[in-house]
C-alpha positions in Angstrom: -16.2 52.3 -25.8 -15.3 53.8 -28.8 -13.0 56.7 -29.6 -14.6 60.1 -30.7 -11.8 59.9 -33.2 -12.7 56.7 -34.1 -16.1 57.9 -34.4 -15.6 61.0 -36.7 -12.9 58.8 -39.0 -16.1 56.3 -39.6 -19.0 58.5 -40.0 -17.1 61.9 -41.6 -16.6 60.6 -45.0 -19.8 59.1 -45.4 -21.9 62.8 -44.3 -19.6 64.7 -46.7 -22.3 64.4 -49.7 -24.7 66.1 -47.2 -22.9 68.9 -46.1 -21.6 69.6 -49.8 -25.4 69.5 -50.5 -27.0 71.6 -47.6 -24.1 74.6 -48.7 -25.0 74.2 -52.3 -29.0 74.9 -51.2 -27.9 77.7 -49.0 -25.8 79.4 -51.7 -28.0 79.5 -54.8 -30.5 79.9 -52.1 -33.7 80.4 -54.5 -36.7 81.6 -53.1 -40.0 79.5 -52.3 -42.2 82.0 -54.1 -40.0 81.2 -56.9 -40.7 77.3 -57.1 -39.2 75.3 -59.9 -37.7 72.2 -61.0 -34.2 73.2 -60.0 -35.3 74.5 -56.3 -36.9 71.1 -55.8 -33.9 69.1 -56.5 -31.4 71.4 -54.6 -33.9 71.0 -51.4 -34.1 67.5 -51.6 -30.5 66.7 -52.1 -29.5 67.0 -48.3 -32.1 64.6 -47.4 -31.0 62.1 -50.0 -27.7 62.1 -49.0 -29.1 61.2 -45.5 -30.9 58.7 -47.3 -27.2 57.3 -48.6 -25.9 57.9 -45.3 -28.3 55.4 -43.8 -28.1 52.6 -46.4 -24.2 52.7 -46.0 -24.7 51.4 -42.7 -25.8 48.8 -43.3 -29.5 47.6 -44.5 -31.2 44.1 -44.3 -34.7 42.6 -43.4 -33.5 41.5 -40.6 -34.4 42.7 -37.1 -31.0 44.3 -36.1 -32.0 46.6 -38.8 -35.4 47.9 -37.8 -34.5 50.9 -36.2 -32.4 51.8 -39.6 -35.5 50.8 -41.9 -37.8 53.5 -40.0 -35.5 56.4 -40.0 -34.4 55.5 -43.8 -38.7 55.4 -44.0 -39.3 58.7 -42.3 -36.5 60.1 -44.5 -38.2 59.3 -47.7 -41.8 60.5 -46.5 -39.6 64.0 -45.3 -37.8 64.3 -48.8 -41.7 63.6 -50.7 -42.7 66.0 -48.3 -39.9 68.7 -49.0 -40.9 68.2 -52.8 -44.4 68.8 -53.0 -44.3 71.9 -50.7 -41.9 73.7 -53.5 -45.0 73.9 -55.2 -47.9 76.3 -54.5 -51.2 74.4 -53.9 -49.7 71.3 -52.3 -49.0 72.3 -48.7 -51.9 70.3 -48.0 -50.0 67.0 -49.1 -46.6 67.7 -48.1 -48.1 68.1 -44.2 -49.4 64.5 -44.8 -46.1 63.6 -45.8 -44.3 65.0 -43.3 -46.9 63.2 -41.1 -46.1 60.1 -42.2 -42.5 60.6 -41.9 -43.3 61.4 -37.4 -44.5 58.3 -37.7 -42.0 55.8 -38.7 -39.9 58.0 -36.5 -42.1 56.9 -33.5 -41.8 53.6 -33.9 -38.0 53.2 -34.3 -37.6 55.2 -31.2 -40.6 53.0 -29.4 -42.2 54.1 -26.2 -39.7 53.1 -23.7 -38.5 54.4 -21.1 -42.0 56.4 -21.1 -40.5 60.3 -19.1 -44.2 61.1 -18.8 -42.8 64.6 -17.5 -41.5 65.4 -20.8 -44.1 64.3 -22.6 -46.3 66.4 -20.4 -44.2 69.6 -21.0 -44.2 69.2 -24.7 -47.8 68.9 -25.3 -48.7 71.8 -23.0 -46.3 73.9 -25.0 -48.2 72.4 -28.2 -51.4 73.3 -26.8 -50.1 76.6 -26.8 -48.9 77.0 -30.4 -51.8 76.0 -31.5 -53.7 78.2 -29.5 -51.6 81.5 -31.3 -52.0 79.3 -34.9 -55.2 77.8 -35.2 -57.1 81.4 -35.9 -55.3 81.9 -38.7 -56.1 78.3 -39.8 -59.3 77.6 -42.4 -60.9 74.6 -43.8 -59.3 71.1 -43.5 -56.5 72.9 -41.8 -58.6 73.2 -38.8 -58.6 69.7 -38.4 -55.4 69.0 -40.1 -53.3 71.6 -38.1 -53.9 69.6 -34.9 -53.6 66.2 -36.1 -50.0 67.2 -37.8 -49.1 69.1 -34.2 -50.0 65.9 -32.4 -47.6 63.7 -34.7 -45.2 66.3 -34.2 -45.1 66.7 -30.9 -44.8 62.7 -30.1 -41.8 62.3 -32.5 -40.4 64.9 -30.4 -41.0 63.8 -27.0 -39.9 59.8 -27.5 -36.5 61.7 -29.1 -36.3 63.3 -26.1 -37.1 60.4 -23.9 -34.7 58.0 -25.1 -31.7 60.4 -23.4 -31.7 59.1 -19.6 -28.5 61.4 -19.0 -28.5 60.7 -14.8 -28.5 56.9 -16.0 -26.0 54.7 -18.3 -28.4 53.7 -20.6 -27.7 56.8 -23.2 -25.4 56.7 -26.1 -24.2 60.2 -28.5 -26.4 58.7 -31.5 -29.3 58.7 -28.9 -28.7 62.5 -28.1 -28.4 63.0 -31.3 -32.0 62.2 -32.2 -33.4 64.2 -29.1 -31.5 66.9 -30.4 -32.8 66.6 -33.9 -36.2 66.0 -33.1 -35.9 69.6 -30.9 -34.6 71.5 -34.1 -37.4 70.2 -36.0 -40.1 71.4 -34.1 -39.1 74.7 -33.7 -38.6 74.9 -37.5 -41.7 73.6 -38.3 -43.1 76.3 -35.6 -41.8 78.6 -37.8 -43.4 77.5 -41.0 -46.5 77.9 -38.8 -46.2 81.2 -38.0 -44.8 81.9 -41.7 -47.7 80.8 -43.5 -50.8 81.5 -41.0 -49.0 84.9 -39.9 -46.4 86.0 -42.6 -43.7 86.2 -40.8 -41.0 87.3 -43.4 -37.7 86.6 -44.0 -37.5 83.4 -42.4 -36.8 80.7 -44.7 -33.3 80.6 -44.2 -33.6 79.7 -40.2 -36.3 77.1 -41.3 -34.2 75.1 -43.5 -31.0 75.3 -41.2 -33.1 74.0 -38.4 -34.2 71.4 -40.7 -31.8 70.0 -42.0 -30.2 70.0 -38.5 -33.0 67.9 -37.6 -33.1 65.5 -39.9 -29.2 64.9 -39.8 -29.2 64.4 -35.8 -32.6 62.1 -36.2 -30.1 60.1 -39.1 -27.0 60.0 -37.4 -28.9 57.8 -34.6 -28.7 55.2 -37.2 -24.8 54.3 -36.5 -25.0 52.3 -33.4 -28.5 50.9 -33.9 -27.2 47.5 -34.5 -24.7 47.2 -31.7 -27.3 48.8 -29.6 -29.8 45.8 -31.0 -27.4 43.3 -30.8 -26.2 44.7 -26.9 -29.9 45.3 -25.7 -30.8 41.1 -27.1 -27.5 39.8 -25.0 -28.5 41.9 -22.0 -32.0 40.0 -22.7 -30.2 36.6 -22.6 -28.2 37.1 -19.9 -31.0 37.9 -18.0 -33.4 34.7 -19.2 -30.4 32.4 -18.5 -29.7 34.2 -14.3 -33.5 33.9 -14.0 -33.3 30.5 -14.9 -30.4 29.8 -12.8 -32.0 30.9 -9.7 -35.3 29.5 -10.8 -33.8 25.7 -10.9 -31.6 26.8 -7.8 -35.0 26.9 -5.6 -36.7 24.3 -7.6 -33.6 22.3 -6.2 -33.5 23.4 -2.6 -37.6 23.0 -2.3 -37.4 19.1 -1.9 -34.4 19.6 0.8 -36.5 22.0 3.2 -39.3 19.5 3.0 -37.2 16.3 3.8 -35.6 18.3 7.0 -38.9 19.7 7.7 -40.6 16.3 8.3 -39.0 15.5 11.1 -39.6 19.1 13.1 -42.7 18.4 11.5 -43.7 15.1 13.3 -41.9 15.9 16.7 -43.9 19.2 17.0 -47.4 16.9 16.2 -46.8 14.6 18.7 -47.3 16.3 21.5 -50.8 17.8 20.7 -51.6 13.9 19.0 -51.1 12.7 22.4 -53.0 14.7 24.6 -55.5 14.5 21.9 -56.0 10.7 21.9 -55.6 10.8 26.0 -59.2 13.4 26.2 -60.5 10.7 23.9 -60.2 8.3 26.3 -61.7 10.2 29.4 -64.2 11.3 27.4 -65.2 7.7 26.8 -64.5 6.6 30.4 
């Protein structure tokens, strides 16, 4: 297992663009109703630094790099997203995009293990957001509203079921992403209730939580390959023990029946016997 150190002297370096990023948002800090080039660039920055972060793990076609193509994918639909909601007129799109980015999340964190229970407690407590939401909601919204919250809520909830914390098949990167995927949704609850209710002063609590988010759902990047590459041998080594014991009674079968004949012929001829002898009388 590797060393926390270990950990923190690989991965530090390489999130230093973000954090130096994320602080230069926070202190020129411009307001959304003040939307301009320069605010769309600071609030993208983070994300591309995430984007950085990802490639300089490592990047390839190849399947051991699958998980790392959808978070890098969801990233870029997220930064698209954070762009086009600087501007008034486009919230609209930038849901889509956002949209778009819980979906590539879904799929590298896959379905498996399923923890129904969470999933269960998660869209119940979606149901309910919406319920407080969706009056304030008009026009495609009232379609679009639920159909966002239902992406949402899924990215979320396979996050959250990939931690098995009772079991040993749960790794930091792995909490990580549950831990992201939980700070996202309760910032993007906020921008709900910010622009269906007006809730003020709350933009600064939205984008900490989000950028929290997105750099636990990022980090889960740096053991994807070993986790691949341990998951496939774990594969093998089960193929090849099923095979073992699959030749090992395909082996032993023709044994039993050679040193069941015999039993076989001495328990027959008793009941052969008294068969052919009622044969007989019956002819008599």
């Amino acid at each position: 297992m590797v060393s926390p150190t270990t950990v923190i002297k690989s991965v530090g370096p390489k999130l230093v663009p973000f954090f130096k990023t994320a602080a230069v948002y926070f202190v020129l800090f411009i307001p959304e109703d003040r939307p301009s080039w320069l605010a769309l660039v600071i609030k993208c920055l983070p994300i591309l630094s995430l984007l950085i972060f990802v490639l300089l793990h490592g990047m390839s076609l190849g399947d051991e790099y699958a998980y790392a193509r959808r978070i890098m994918l969801g990233l870029s639909c997220c930064m698209l997203g954070d762009a086009l909601l600087v501007f008034p007129g486009f919230f609209l799109e930038g849901m889509a995009a956002f949209a778009a980015g819980h979906l590539f999340y879904i799929s590298a964190f896959g379905f498996k293990p399923v923890n129904p229970y969470a999933g269960a407690v998660l869209y119940s407590l979606g149901a309910a957001a919406l319920y407080l939401l969706m009056p304030g909601a008009e026009g495609v919204f009232v379609v679009g509203l639920p159909v966002y919250a239902g992406a949402l809520i899924t990215m979320v909830w396979r996050a959250i079921a990939r931690v098995r914390l009772l079991e040993d098949f749960w790794t930091w990167t792995k909490l990580c992403s549950c831990i992201g995927g939980i700070c996202f949704v309760i910032s993007d609850t906020f921008i709900g209730f910010h622009v269906f209710y007006g809730a003020p002063y709350i933009q600064a609590a939205v984008m900490v939580l989000y950028y929290a988010g997105q750099l636990g759902i990022a980090l889960s990047v740096v053991d994807s390959k070993a986790s691949y590459l341990d998951a496939r041998r774990r594969e093998k080594q089960k193929l090849t023990a099923d095979g073992a014991t699959k030749s090992a009674l395909n082996a032993a079968a023709p044994c039993a029946t050679i040193a069941a004949a015999p039993c076989a012929t001495i328990a027959a001829a008793p009941c052969a016997t008294m068969a052919a002898a009622a044969a007989v009388a019956a002819a008599q």
